[in-house]
C-alpha positions in Angstrom: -0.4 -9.1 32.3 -2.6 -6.9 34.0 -5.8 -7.7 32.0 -7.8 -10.0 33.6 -9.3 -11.9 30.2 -5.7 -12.3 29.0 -4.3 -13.6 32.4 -6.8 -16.3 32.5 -6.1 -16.9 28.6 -2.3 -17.2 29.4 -3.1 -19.5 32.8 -4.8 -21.6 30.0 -2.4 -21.9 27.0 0.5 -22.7 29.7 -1.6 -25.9 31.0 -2.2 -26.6 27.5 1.3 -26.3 26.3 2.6 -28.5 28.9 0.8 -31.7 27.2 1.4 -31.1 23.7 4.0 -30.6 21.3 4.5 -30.4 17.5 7.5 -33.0 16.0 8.5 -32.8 12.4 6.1 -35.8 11.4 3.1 -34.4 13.5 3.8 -30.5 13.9 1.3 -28.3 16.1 -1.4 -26.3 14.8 -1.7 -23.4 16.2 -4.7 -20.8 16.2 -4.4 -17.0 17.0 -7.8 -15.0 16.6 -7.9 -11.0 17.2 -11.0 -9.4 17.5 -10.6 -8.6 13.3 -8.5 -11.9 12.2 -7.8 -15.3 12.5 -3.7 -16.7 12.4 -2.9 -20.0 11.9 0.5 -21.8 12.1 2.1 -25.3 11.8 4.9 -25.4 14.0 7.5 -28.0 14.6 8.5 -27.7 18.2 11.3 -30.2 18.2 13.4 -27.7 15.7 11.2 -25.0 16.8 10.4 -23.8 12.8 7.3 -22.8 11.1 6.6 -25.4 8.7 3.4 -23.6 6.9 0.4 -20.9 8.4 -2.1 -18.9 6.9 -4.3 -15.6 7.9 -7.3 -13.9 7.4 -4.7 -10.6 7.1 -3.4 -11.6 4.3 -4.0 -9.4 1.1 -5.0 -12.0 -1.4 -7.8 -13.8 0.8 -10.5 -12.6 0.0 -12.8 -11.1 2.9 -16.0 -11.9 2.3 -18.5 -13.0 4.8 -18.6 -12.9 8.9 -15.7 -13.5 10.9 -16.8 -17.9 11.3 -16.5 -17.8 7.2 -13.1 -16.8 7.2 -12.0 -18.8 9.9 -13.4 -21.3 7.6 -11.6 -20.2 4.9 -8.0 -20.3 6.6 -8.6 -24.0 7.6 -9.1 -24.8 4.2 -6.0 -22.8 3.3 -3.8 -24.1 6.0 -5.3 -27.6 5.3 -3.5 -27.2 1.8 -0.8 -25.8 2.8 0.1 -28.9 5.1 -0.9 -31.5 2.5 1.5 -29.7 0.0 4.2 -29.9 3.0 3.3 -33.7 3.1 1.5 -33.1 7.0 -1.7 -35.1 7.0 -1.9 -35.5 11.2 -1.7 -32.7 13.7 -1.5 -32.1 16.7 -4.0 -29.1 17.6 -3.5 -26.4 19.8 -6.4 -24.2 20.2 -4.3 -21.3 22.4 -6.0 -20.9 25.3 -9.1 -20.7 23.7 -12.9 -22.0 24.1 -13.5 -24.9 21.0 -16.3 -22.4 19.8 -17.4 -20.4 17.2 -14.3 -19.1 15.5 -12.3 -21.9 16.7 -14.5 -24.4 16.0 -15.5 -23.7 12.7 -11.6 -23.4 12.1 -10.8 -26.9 13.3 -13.7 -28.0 10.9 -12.8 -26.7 8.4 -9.2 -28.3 8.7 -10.2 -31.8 9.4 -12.8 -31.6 6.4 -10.2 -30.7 3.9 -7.7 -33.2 4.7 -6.1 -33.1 8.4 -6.1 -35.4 10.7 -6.6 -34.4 14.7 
């Protein structure tokens, strides 16, 4: 990776992933923001499968508000998703990225509708 940002990013998720890792009874909720979206994905590692995820890209979201609102909004929606699934605990793996703004109001948003982390 020749940008700078995204090394450093990539240094970061690899010390992260080392530590933590989704199993079928606690997957791994993972975050992806753009500079335009927000991604998010359960993931069980041990049979490496998507159990449930949600995005801001998504057609039928709607998109109002500021980028924080619908980061908001996805970890209500993946909140649902996962109780639907039967997940209630998670293990949560930000990506490399600060616990801020985006992020942040993401994991929030998750652990007020239902998750556990």
């Amino acid at each position: 990776m020749s940008n700078l940002k995204a090394n450093r990013r990539f240094r970061i998720k690899k010390r992260i992933r080392k530590n933590i890792s989704g199993t079928p009874s606690r997957p791994r909720l993972s975050v992806f923001r753009s500079n335009k979206q927000i991604y998010a994905q359960l993931i069980d590692d041990v049979n490496g499968v998507t159990l449930a995820s949600a995005s801001s890209f998504e057609k039928d979201k709607d998109q109002k508000g500021n980028k924080i609102d619908q980061a908001k909004t996805i970890g209500k929606i993946i909140a649902e998703n996962a109780i639907k699934a039967g997940i209630k605990e998670i293990v949560f793996d930000r990506n490399g990225y600060l616990y801020h703004g985006r992020v942040k109001a993401f994991a929030e948003s998750a652990r007020e509708n239902g998750l556990k982390f």
